[in-house]
C-alpha positions as CSV (number, residue, x, y, z in Angstrom):
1,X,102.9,101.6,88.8
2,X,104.2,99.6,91.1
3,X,103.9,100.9,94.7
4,X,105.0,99.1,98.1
5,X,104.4,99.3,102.4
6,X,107.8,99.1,104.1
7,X,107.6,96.9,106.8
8,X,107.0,98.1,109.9
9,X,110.2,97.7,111.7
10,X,111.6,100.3,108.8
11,X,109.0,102.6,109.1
12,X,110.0,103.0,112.8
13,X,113.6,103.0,112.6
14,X,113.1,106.1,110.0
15,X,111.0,107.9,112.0
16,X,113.0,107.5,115.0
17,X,115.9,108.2,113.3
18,X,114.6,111.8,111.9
19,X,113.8,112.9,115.3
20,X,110.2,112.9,114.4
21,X,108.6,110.5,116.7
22,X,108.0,113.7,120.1
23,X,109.8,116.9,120.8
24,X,110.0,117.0,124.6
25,X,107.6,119.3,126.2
26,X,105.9,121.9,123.6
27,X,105.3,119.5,120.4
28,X,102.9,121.3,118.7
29,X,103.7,124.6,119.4
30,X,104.9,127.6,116.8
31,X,108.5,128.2,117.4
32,X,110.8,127.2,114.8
33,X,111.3,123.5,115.8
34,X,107.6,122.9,116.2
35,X,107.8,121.1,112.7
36,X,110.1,118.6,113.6
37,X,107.2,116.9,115.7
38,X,104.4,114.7,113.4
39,X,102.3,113.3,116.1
40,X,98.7,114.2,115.0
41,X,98.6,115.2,111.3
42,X,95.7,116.9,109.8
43,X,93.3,114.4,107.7
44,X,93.1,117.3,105.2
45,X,91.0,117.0,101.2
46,X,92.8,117.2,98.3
47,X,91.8,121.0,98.1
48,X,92.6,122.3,101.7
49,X,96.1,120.6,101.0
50,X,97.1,122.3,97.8
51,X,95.7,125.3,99.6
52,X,98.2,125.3,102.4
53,X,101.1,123.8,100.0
54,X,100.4,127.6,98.4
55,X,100.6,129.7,101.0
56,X,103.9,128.0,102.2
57,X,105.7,127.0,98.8
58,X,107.2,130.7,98.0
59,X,108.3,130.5,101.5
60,X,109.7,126.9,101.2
61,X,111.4,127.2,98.1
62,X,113.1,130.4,99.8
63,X,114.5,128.2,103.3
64,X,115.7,125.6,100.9
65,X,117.1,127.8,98.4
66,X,120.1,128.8,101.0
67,X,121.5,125.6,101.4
68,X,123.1,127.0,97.8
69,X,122.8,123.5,96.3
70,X,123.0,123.8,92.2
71,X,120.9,120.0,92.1
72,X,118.3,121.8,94.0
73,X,118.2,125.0,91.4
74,X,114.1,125.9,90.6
75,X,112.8,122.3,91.9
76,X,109.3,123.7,91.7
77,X,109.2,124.3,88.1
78,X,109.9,120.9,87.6
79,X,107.5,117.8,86.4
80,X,105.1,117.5,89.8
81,X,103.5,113.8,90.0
82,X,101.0,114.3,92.5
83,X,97.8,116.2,92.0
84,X,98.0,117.3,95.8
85,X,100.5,117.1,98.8
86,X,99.5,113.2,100.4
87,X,100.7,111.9,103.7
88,X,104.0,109.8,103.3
89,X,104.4,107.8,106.8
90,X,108.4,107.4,105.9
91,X,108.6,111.0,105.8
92,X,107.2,111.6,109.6
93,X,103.5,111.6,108.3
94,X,104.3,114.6,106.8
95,X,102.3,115.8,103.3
96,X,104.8,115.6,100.8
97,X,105.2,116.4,96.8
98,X,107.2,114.6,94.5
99,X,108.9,116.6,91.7
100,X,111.4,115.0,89.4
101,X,113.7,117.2,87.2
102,X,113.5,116.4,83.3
103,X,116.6,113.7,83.2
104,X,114.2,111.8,85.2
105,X,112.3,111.5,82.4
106,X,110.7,108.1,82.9
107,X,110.0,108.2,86.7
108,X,106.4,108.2,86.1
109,X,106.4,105.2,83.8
110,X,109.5,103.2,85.4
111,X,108.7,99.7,85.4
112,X,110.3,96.7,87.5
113,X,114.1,96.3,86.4
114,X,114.2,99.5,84.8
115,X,116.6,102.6,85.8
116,X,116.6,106.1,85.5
117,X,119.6,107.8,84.0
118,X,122.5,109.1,85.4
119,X,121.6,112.7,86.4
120,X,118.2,112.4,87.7
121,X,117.2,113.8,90.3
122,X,113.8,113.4,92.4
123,X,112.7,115.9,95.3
124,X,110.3,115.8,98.0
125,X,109.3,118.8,99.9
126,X,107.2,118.7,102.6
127,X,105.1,120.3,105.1
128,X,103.3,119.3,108.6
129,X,99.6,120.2,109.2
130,X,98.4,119.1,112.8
131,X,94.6,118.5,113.6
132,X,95.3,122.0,115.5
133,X,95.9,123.5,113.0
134,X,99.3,124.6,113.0
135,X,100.9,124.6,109.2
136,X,104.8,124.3,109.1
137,X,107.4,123.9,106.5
138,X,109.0,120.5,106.6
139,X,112.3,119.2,105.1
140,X,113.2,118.8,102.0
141,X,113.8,115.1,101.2
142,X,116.2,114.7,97.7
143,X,117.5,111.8,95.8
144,X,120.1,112.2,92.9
145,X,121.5,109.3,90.7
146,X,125.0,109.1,90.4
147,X,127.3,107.6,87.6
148,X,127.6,104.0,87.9
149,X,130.2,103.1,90.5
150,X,130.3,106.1,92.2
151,X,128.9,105.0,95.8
152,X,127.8,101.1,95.6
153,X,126.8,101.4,99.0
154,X,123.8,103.4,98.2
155,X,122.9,101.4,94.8
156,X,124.7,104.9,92.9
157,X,122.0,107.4,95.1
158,X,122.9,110.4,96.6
159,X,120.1,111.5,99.2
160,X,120.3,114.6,100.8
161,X,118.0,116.3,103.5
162,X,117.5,120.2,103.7
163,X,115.7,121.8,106.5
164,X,113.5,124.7,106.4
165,X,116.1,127.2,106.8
166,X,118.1,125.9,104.3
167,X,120.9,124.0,106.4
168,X,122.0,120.6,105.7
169,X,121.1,117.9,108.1
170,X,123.2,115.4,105.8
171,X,124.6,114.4,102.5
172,X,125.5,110.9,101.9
173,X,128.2,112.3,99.9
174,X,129.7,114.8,102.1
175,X,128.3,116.7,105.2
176,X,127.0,114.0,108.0
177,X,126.5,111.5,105.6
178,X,125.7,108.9,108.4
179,X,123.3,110.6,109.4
180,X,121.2,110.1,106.0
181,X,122.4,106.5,105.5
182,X,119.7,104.9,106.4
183,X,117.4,106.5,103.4
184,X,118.8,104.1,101.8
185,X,117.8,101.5,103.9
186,X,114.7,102.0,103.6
187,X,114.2,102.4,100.1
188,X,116.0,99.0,99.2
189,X,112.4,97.8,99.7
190,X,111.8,99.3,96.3
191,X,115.1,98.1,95.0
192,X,113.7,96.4,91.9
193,X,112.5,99.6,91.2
194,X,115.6,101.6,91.0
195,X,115.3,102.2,94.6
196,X,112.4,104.6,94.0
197,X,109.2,105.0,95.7
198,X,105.8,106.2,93.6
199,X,102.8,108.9,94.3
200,X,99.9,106.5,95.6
201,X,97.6,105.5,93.0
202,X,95.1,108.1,93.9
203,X,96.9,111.2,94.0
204,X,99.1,110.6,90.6
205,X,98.8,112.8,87.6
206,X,100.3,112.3,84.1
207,X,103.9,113.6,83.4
């Protein structure tokens, strides 16, 4: 698979743009913010990862479930492409997981030039583990392909970002939609690949 670095200057301007780069005063503490601040993530194995992703995924399928969006319906029974949660530095150096529903039947294999079809939808949830050792939910980071025409702007994409609790902090087609526009900005990078970034080499499973 083909698998790319944003340059720099992107990298920056989505972190900033999330709010992820400090939380004035307390940054690591545990109130119910503390997760929006990524400032020293954990260097965690493979196995310590999937073992906090476990003891927060019931309680991160629950936050997200009450933005009561149908795309989102049951995310974690669907294809997982990564063999453990891996730091993604356009996600806040958060640990992520990248699930693709069933329509997105050829994200694992999609070559340069090639699309995935109109109904697909690929999810990232994601969680922050500090050298402390604090473990908190993060966002949920989602990406849903649209009917051809339907927003040219965004290459036909819909992104959407949940938070923990389940409200929406945008919806590039409806709720703060600026606010999420630049998702797409960072993932023309990977344009010739449907606009979709891939699991790094070493954490990817077979779908």
């Amino acid at each position: 698979m083909i698998t790319r670095h944003l340059p720099i200057v992107k990298i920056v301007l989505f972190i900033a743009v999330l709010g992820l780069i400090s939380v004035a005063g307390n940054a690591q503490n545990n109130d119910q913010d503390a997760h929006l601040a990524i400032e020293n993530p954990a260097d965690l194995s493979k196995e310590d990862a999937q073992a906090h992703y476990k003891s927060l995924s019931r309680r991160m399928e629950r936050g997200y479930a009450a933005a009561q969006l149908d795309v989102l319906l049951n995310y974690q029974a669907w294809p997982l492409f990564n063999d453990a949660p891996y730091i993604s530095a356009t996600h806040g150096q958060r640990y992520v997981n990248s699930y693709a529903n069933r329509m997105a039947h050829n994200y694992g294999t999609l070559q340069e030039g090639e699309v995935l079809p109109v109904g697909s939808v690929l999810a990232k949830d994601s969680m922050t583990v500090t050298d402390e050792g604090n473990v908190h939910p993060g966002a949920l980071f989602v990406m849903e392909k649209l009917p051809a025409g339907t927003n040219p702007e965004t290459a036909d994409w819909r992104y959407i970002m949940v938070m923990p609790d389940g409200s929406l902090f945008g919806d590039t087609m409806g709720f703060r939609a600026s606010e999420v526009d630049y998702c797409h900005v960072c993932h023309e990078a990977v344009a010739d690949r449907d606009y979709t970034f891939y699991v790094p080499e070493e954490y990817r499973v077979e779908n």
